[in-house]
C-alpha positions in Angstrom: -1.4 -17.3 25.7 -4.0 -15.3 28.0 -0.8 -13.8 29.7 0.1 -12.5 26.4 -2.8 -11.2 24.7 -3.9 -9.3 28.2 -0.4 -7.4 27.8 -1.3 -7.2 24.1 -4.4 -5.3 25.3 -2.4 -3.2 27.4 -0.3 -2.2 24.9 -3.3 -0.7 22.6 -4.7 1.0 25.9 -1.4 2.6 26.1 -0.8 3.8 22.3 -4.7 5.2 22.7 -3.5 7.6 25.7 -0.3 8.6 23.9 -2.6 9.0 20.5 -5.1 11.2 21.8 -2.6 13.4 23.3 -1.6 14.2 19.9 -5.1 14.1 17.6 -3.2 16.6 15.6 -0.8 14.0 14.4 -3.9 11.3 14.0 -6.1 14.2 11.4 -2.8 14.7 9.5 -2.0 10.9 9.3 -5.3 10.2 8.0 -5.0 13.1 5.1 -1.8 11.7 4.5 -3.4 8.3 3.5 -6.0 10.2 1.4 -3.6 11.6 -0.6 -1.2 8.9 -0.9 -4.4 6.4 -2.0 -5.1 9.2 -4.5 -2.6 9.5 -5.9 -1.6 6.0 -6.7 -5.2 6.1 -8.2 -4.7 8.9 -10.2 -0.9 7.4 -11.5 -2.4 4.1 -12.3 -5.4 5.7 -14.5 -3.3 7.9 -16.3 -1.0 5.3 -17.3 -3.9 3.0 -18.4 -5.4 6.4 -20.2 -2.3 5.5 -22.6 -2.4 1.2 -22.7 -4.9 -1.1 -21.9 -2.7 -3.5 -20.7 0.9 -4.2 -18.0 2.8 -7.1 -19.2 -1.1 -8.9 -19.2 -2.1 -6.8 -16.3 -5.5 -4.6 -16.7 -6.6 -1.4 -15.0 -8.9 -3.3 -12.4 -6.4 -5.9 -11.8 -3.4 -3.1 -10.6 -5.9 -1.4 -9.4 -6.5 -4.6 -6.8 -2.5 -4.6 -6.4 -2.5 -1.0 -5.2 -5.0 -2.1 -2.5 -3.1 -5.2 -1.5 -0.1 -2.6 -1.2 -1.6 -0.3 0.6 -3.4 -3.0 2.8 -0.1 -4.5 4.2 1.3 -1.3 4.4 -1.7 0.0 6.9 -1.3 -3.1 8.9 2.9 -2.5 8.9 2.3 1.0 10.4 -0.1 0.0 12.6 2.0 -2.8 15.0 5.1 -3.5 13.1 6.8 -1.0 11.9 5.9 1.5 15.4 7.2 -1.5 17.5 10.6 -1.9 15.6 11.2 1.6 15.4 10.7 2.0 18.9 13.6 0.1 19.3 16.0 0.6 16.4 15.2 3.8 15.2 17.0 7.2 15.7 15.4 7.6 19.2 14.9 3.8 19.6 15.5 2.0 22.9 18.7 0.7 21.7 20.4 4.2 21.2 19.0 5.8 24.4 19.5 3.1 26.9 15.6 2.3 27.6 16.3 -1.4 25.9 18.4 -2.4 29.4 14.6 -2.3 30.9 13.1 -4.4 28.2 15.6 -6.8 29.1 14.9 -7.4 32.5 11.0 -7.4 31.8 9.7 -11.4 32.9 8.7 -12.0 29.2 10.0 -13.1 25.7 11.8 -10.1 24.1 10.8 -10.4 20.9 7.1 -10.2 22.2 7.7 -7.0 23.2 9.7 -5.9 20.9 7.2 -6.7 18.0 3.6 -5.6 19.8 4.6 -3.3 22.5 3.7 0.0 20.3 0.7 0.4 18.2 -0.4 3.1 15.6 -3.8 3.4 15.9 -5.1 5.6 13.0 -3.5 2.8 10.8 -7.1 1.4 11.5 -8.7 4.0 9.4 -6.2 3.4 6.7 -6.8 -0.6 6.8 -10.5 0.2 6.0 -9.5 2.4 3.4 -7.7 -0.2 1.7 -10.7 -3.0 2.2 -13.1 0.0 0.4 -10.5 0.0 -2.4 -10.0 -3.5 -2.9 -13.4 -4.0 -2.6 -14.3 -1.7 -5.6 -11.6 -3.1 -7.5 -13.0 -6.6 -7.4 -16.4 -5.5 -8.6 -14.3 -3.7 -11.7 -12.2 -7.3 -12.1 -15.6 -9.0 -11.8 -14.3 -12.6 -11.3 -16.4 -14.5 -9.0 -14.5 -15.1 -5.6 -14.9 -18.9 -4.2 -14.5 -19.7 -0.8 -11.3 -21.4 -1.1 -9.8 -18.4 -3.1 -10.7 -16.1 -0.2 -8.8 -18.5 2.2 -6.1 -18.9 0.0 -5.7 -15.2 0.0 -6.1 -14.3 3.8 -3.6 -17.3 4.4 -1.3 -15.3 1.4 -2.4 -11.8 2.9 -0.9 -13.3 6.6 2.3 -14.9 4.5 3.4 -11.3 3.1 2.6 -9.5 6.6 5.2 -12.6 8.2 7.6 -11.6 5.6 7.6 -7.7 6.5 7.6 -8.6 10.3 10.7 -10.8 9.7 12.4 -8.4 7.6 11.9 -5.8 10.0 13.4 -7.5 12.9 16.5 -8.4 11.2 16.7 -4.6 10.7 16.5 -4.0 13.7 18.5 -6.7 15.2 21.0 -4.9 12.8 20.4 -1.6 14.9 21.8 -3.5 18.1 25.0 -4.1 16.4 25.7 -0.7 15.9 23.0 1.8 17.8 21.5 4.6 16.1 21.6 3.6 12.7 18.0 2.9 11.5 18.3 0.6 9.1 13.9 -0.1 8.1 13.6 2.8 5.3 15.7 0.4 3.3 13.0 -1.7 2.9 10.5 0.8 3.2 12.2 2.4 0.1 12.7 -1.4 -1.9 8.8 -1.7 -0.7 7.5 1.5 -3.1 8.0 -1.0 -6.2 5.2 -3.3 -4.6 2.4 -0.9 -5.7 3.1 -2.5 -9.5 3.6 -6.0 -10.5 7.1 -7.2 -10.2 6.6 -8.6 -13.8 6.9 -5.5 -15.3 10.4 -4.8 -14.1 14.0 -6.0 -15.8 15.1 -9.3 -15.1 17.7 -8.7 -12.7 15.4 -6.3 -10.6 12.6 -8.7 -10.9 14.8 -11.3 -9.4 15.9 -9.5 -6.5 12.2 -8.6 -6.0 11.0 -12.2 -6.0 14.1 -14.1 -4.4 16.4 -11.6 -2.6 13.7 -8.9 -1.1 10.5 -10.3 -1.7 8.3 -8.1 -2.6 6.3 -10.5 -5.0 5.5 -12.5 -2.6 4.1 -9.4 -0.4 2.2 -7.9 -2.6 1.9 -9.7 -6.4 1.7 -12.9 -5.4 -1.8 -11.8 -3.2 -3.3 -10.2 -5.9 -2.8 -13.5 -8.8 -5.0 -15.6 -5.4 -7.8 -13.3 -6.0 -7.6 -12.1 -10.2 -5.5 -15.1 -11.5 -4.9 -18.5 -11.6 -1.8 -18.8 -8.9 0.9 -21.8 -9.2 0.3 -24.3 -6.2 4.0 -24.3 -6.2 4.7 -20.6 -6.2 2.6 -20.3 -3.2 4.4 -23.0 -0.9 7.5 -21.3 -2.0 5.9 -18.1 -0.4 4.6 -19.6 3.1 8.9 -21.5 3.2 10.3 -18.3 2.3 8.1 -16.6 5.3 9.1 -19.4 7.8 12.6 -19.8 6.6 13.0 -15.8 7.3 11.2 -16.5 10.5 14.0 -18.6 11.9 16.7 -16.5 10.4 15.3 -13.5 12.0 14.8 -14.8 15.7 18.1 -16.5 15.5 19.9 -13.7 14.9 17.6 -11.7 16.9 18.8 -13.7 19.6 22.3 -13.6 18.5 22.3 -9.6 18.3 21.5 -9.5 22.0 24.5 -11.5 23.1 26.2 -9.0 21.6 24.5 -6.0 22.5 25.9 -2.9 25.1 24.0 -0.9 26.8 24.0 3.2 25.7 23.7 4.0 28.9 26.8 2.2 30.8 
């Protein structure tokens, strides 16, 4: 465990050196999340400038939901998604040859595959989204036990398990066939996390709960802290994580039997 958290820290000292070298791209990431945060502020107040209520959802209470989204989504960019692109992205290890190295390295492959490349600014942007979520609450103003703040951190590490497993069957897929990214699927199914899934058709809602689930990333979070969540609907959520935890490393595994180098 020591072994593994010292080459964590190694990583990070890295990804500072090769951030700093570009503080251009770190000023313009951070506008970036300005803008995006308002502008989801300013869509969800102009819709609530017309109703007062989403299928039973207030302003305060989407409100909370943008800040969940925006939340995982920091913490995505900042380990997860830089790690797995680094691999199956356009320029990813798989297309250019780099993965044969990775291979030979005396450590688990999937630990390096999943914490080897860090985005640091994404720190700025998870404090953003506390500040948000923050003020949201005090607009909701519900008191918040104990055991509903450790229900939602446990729910809040559920959703992130979800992405990460998602991810890496993405880019397991890239291994198959190299140069293909495959993430902005999901990144693109991910955009109808900033409202609640209950709001959407049937069909679509299904798909979002039980297919891709994005109500159990970003809903499902919110109804811990502003709700009364089903005991059941949250063991569903830490079984789907787990169950997409094994599917991904086994066929992880399985993509790297059949994986050929781009360089031979």
């Amino acid at each position: 465990m020591l072994y593994y958290l010292r080459l964590i820290g190694l990583f990070l000292r890295a990804s500072i050196q090769e951030e700093m070298a570009f503080r251009l791209n770190f000023v313009v990431n951070i506008l970036g999340t300005i803008l995006s945060l308002t502008t989801g502020i300013l869509g969800i107040a102009i819709l609530f400038h017309v109703v007062t209520t989403i299928q039973g959802w207030t302003f305060p209470e989407t409100l909370t939901l943008l800040a969940i989204y925006q939340l995982i989504t920091a913490l995505q960019n900042l380990v997860i998604e830089p790690s797995m692109n680094s691999l199956g992205g356009i320029d990813g290890d798989a297309w250019t040859g780099r993965f044969d190295y990775t291979l030979q390295a005396p450590v688990s492959t999937q630990f390096l595959v999943s914490f080897r490349k860090w985005r640091l600014w994404s720190f700025i942007d998870v404090s953003l989204s506390l500040i948000l979520l923050c003020i949201a609450l005090t607009l909701v103003g519900k008191h918040i036990g104990l055991l509903q703040l450790a229900l939602f951190v446990f729910n809040l590490c559920v959703s992130l398990l979800i992405v990460y497993t998602i991810f890496l069957l993405l880019s397991s897929a890239s291994l198959w066939q190299q140069g293909i990214p495959l993430t902005w699927i999901f990144n693109s199914v991910m955009q109808l996390g900033r409202y609640p899934v209950g709001i959407y058709p049937g069909a679509l809602r299904l798909l979002l709960t039980w297919v891709v689930p994005v109500a159990f990333i970003t809903t499902i979070p919110v109804e811990v802290l502003t709700r009364q969540a089903s005991p059941l609907v949250l063991v569903a959520g830490a079984a789907i994580a787990l169950g997409l935890f094994a599917l991904a490393s086994f066929f992880f595994r399985m993509s790297l039997r059949h994986y050929t180098s781009a360089s031979s």
